[in-house]
N, C-alpha and C positions, 0 to 999 in steps of 0.2 A: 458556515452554513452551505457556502458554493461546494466545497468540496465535502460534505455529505451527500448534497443532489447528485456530484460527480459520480461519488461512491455509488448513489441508489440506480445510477444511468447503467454505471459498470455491472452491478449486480443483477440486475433485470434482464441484459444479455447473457452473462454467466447462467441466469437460470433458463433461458429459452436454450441456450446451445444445449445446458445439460440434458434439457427436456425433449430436443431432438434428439440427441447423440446416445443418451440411455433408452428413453421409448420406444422411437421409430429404430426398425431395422436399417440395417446398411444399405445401400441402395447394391445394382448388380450392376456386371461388367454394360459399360456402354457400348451400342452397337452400333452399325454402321449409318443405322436406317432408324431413328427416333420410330417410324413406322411400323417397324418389324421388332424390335425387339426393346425390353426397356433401359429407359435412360438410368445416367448416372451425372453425376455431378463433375466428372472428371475422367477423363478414357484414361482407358487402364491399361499397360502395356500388355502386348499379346502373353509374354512370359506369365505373367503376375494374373494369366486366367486360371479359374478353378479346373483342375484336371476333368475330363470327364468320370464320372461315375461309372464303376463297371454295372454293364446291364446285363440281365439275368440273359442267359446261355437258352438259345431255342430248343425245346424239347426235341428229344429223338423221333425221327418217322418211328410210327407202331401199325401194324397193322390195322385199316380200318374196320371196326364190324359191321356189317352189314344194316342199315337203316330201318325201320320198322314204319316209322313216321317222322316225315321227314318232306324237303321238299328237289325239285331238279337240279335250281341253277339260282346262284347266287341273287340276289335282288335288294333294293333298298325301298324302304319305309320311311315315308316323308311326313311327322305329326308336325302341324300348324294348331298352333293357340294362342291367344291373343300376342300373348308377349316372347313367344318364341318360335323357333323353327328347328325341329328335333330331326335330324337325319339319323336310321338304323341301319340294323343292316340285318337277314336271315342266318350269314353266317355266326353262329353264338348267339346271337339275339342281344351285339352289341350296339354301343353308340358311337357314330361315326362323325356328328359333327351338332353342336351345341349354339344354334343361331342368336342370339338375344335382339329384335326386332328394334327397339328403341335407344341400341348402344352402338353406335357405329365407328372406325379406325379412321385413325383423321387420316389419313393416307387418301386413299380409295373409297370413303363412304361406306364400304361395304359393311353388313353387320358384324358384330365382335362373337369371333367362335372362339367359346370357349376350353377348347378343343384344340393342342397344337396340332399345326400343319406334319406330313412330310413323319409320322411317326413309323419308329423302324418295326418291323414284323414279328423280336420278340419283346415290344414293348405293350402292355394291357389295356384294351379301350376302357372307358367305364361301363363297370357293367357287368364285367369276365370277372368268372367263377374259377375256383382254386380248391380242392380236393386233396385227400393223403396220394393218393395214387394217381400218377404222372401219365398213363395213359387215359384216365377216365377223363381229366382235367382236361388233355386236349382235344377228346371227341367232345366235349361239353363248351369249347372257345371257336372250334375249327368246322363243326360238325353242319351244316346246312336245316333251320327250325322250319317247321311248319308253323305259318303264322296265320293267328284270327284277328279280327279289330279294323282290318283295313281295305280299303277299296281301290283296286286297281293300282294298292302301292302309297296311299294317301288317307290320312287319318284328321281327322277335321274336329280339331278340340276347341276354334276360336271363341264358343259360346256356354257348352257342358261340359263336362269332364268326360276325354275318350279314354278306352282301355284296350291297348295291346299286346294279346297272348303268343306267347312261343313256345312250342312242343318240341320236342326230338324224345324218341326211344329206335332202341335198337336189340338186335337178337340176344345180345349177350345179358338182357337185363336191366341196363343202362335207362332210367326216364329223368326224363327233365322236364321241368315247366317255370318259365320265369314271365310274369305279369307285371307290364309297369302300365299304370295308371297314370295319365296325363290332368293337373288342371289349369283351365281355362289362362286366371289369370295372374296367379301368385309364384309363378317360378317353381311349382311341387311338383314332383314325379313318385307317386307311392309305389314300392316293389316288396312283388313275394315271388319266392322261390323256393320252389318244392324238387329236389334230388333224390333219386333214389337208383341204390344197386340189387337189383331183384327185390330182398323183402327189406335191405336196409335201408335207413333212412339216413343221407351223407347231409352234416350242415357244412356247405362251402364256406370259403372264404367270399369276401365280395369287392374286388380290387377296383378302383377309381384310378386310371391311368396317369400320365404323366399331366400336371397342367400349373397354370390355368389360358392357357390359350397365348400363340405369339403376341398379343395386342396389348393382355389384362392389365401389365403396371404397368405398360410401355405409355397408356393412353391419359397423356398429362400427368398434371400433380405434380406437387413440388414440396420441399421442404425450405426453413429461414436461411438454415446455413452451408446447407446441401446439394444447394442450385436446383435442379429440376430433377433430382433424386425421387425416388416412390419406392412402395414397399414391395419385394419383390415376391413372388411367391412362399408361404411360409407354413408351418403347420396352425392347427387353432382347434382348442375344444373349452367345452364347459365343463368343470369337475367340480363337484365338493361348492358350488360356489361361486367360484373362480374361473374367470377367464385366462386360459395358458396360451402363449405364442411362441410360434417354435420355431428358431430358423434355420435353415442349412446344415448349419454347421453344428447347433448344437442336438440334430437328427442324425448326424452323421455318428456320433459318439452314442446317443441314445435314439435310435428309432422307434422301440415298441415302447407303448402307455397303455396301459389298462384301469378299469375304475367303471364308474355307472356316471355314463354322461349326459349331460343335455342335449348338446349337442357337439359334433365333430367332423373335421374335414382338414380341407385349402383352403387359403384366401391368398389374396394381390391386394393392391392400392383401392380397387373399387367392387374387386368382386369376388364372392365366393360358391364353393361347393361346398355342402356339409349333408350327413343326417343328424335329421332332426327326431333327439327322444330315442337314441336308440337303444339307453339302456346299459345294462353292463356287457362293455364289450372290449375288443383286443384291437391297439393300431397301429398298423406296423408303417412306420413313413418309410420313405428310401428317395435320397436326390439323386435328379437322372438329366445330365448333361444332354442338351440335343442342340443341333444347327437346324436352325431356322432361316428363309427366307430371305435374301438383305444385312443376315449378321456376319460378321467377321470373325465371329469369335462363337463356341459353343453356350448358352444361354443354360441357366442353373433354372430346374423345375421342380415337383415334387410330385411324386406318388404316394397315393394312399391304399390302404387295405383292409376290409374290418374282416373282424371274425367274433360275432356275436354268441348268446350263449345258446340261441336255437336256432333255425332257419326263419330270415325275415317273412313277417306279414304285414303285408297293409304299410313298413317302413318311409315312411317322408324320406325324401332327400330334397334341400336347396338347392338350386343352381341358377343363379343369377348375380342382379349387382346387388351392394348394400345399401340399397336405398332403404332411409329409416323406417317409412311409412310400411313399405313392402314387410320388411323384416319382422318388423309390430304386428302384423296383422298373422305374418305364418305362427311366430312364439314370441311372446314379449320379452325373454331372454335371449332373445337372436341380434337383437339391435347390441350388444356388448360385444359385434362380430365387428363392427364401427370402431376405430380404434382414435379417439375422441380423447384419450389421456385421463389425465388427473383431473381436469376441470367438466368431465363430461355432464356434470349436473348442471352447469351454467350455457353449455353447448345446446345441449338439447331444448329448452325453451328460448333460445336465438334460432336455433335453426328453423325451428315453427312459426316464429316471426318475420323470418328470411323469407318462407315459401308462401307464408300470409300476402305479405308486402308483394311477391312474384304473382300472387293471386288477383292483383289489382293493376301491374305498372306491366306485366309480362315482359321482362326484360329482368335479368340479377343482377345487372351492371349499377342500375338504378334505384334495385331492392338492396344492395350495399349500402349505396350513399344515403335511402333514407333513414334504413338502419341505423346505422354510422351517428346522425343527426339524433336519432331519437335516443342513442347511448348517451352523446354527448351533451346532451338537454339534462339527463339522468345525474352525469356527471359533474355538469355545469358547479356546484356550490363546494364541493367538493375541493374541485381545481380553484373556483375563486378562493377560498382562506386560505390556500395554500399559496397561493399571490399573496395576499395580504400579510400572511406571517416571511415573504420573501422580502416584503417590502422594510417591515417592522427593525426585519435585519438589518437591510440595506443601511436605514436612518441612522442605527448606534455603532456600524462600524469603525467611525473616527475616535470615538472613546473607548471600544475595544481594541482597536489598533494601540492607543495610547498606553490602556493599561498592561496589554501585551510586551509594548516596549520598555517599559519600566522595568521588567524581570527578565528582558532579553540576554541580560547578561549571567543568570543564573544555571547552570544545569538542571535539566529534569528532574536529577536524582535528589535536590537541593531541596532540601524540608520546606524554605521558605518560599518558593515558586508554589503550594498550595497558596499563599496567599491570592496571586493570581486568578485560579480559580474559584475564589471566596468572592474578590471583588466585580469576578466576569455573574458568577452566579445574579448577586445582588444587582450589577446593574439590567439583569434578565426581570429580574422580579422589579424595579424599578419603573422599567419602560414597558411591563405586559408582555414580554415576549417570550414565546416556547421554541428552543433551537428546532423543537421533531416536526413541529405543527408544519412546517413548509414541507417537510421530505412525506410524512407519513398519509396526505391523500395520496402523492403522486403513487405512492407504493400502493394503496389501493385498486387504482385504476390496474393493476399490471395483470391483477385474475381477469378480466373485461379484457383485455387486449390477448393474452394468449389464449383466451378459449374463443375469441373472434380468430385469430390466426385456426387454430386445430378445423373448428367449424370448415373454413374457408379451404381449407388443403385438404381435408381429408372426405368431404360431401360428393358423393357423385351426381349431386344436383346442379352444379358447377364444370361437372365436366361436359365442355365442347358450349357451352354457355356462350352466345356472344355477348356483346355487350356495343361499343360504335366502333366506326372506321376501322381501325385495322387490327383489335381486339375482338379475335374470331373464338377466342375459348379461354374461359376465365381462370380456369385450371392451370393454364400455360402459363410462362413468364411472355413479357411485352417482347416482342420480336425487337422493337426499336426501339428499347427503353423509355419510351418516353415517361411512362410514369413513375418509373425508378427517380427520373432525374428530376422529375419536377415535387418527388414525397422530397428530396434531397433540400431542393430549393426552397422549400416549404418552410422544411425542419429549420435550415439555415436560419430563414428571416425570424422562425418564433426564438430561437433561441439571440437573435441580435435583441429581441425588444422586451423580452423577460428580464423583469430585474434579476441583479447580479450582485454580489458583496463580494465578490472573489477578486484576486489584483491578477496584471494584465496576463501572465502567467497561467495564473487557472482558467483565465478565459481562452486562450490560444490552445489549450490542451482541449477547450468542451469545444473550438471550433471544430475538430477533427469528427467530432461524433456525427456530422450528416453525412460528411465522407464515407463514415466505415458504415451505417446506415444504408446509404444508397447502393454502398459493393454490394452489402449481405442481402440486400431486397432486389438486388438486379436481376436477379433468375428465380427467384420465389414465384407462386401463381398472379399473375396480374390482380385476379380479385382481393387477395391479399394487399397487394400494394395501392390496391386504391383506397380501400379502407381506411389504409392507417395515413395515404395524403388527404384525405378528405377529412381523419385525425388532426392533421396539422393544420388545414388551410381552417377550421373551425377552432382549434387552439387560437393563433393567430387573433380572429374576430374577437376572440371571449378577453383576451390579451389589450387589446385596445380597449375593450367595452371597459372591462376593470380599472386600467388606466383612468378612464375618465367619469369613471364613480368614485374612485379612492384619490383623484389628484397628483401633481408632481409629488419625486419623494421630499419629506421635508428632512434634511441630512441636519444632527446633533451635532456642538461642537463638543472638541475632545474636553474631557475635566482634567483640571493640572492635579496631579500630585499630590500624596499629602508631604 
């Protein structure tokens, strides 16, 4: 029986590594500065970084044509709305800089821009328009807009929705007008774009520049066996149904998808850019190597670029984190941007309960632990039979041992070693005992524990969360381990006072399991690892409680032989 629990201990890791190592993406090269660039579970030697990307070749000077409408001198456009800070710019009637107000870099506090720093001059803001013809395209990126919507440079969307218009035309024909719509408080920027060459009507491309910003996967998160690995920038869309994730490497080989989507973009660990609803349309990714700030090494991003089947009106685009609530409210297919796994159906009514509990104790350190308690309340009868059929075992070991050894001398292959198992059967049905009854809650509990794990790593409700002393963000792993070593210590002692039928042997192999236990949870997110010690130290209680409801074990003596 001991060594099926063993088997069920070993299986339960086997299925969370698989369910890391196949689900989550690989983490990206580590960088110098946890700050600046995101982590990995293990630095990588400089050799063994991704080459850079070659990037698109700057267009030729062309001559400029002369301006119609249009304005003097470069200037920037500052929109404020509740939950962001949108920096433009009149050159192209791009975006210069993507604030998110309530998501800050543990570094420096400063807000998370979505937007990497330091990008090169032929790399595309979001925003920048793409045409057949190479010179229209760069009067229409380079070209200086006349802009309506704003005040002395400042657009004030914190309460209604603002709207920002950009104009350019010029002698040769050439008009432009591109409108983004600002609201208030959901992360939307709606865009229409109207091109025209004299009497044609050009549908651009609509490129989404390099991102998601130096910070986005850098900023916490962890995985079980990955250390403080997060998901690094990757592609994402809704198709047919289906949620696709697309990383790197496998856009390297295949860049363009096409289909009628729900929706599509970028995403990182906690945050994405997508449009939302746009339909049947064309998307061509391309990774584009850049140095960033603090890194050592070139940092792997992504670009996006659609090319719809008309010119956008009225177009949604996200740009924010994935918070569930936020997500819900813009498309209720947008929360499958959450990458929640296999168990995402049992996630999301814990996570509501997580933010319930946050709603009363304001702290998630603490909305863990009540949680935690009120699983384990849940699971309380569960775990007791399965005590009780540990014990059942425990008692008729010495007469399985017995009958065991009566055939010891037999081979496997040896017809009459079924006897063996005729007489082990019968003394099962004898003393009431089912060998599964012990393994098969414990296997229960294991969908409850990994969709607590997924919740807990992948929520950016959790990120920069404190929680007491020196547990500054619950995303994070324990700087000082300490709760690594004390879930260690935990595990330890429930595992000393659980009953055992195993000889001294299988026990010395299940002492290893807190050890390999506490390595693989030492760099996980803290709130992870409280969860499952606050697992243990409640295991433990329920362990004694049982103990002294059900009694010492009463051990059977062996029956002689016939």
């Amino acid at each position: 029986m001991e060594r099926r629990i063993f088997l069920a201990v070993i299986l339960g890791a086997v299925v969370m590594y698989a369910w890391q190592a196949l689900v989550m993406p690989p983490p990206p090269p580590r960088p110098a500065s946890q700050a600046a660039a995101p982590a990995a579970s293990a630095p990588a030697a400089a050799s063994q970084a991704p080459a850079p990307a070659p990037t698109p070749e700057a267009p030729p000077p062309t001559p400029a044509a002369q301006a119609v409408k249009s304005e003097s001198s470069e200037r920037e456009i500052v929109v404020e709305t509740a939950v962001a800070r949108v920096v433009l710019t009149n050159r192209g009637g791009r975006v210069l800089h993507w604030q998110l107000k309530k998501f800050t870099t543990p570094s420096s506090g400063e807000p998370v821009d979505l937007i990497p720093s330091n990008l090169p001059a032929n790399e595309p803001r979001p925003f920048s328009l793409k045409v057949d013809d190479q010179s229209i395209t760069s009067r229409l990126n380079e070209s200086l807009y006349q802009v309506r919507g704003d005040s002395s440079g400042k657009v004030d969307a914190t309460s209604n929705a603002a709207t920002v218009v950009f104009e350019y035309e010029d002698v040769s024909g050439v008009r432009a007008r591109k409108e983004l719509r600002f609201e208030p408080k959901d992360y939307v920027v709606a865009l229409s774009v109207d091109i025209h060459n004299g009497a044609t009507v050009l549908n651009p491309t609509i490129a989404w520049g390099p991102g998601l910003g130096d910070l986005g996967a850098a900023s916490s998160g962890g995985s079980f066996f990955t250390g403080n690995a997060v998901q690094p920038p990757q592609g994402i869309y809704h198709r047919d149904g289906k949620v696709e994730r697309l990383n790197t490497d496998a856009l390297s080989s295949q860049p363009v998808h096409e289909g009628n989507f729900r929706f599509a973009g970028i995403d990182d660990h906690y945050f994405l850019a997508a449009a939302i609803n746009p339909g049947q349309a064309r998307l061509d990714y391309r990774p584009v190597s850049l140095t960033v700030p603090g890194a050592d090494a070139p940092i792997r991003f992504l670009a996006v670029s659609y090319r719809f089947a008309q010119p956008p009106r009225g177009l949604r685009f996200f740009v924010g984190p994935k918070q569930f609530d936020v997500l819900q409210s813009v498309d209720p297919e947008l929360v499958r941007a959450i990458h929640f796994g296999i168990f995402s159906w049992m996630v999301v009514p814990l996570l509501s309960a997580l933010k319930w509990l946050y709603g009363f104790l304001g702290n998630y350190g603490w909305a863990i632990i009540v949680l935690t308690i009120l699983l384990n309340l849940v699971l309380f009868y569960p775990r007791h039979r399965s005590v009780v059929a540990m014990r059942k075992m425990q008692a008729i070991q010495p007469e399985m041992k017995a009958i065991q050894d009566r055939y010891s001398h037999l081979k496997a292959t040896d017809p009459a070693k079924q006897k063996m198992n005729t007489e082990i059967m019968n003394l099962y049905r004898e003393r009431g005992v089912n060998p599964a009854s012990g393994c098969v809650p414990m296997l229960l509990t294991m969908p409850v524990l990994l969709a607590f794990y997924s919740l807990l790593s992948m929520s950016i409700e959790l990120r920069g969360a404190p929680f007491v002393g020196w547990l500054h963000d619950l995303s994070a792993p324990d700087p000082y381990f300490v709760i690594p070593l004390l879930m260690g210590i935990t595990m330890f002692w429930q595992q000393r006072i659980t009953p055992t039928s195993a000889d001294p042997t299988q026990q010395r192999v299940m002492m290893i399991m807190p050890i390999m236990f506490t390595a693989m949870m030492a760099f996980s997110p803290s709130g992870v690892v409280l969860y499952w010690t606050i697992s243990q130290l409640w295991g433990i209680g329920q362990q004694y409680l049982t103990n002294q409801l059900i009694g010492p074990p009463a051990l059977a003596t062996a029956r002689r032989g016939k």
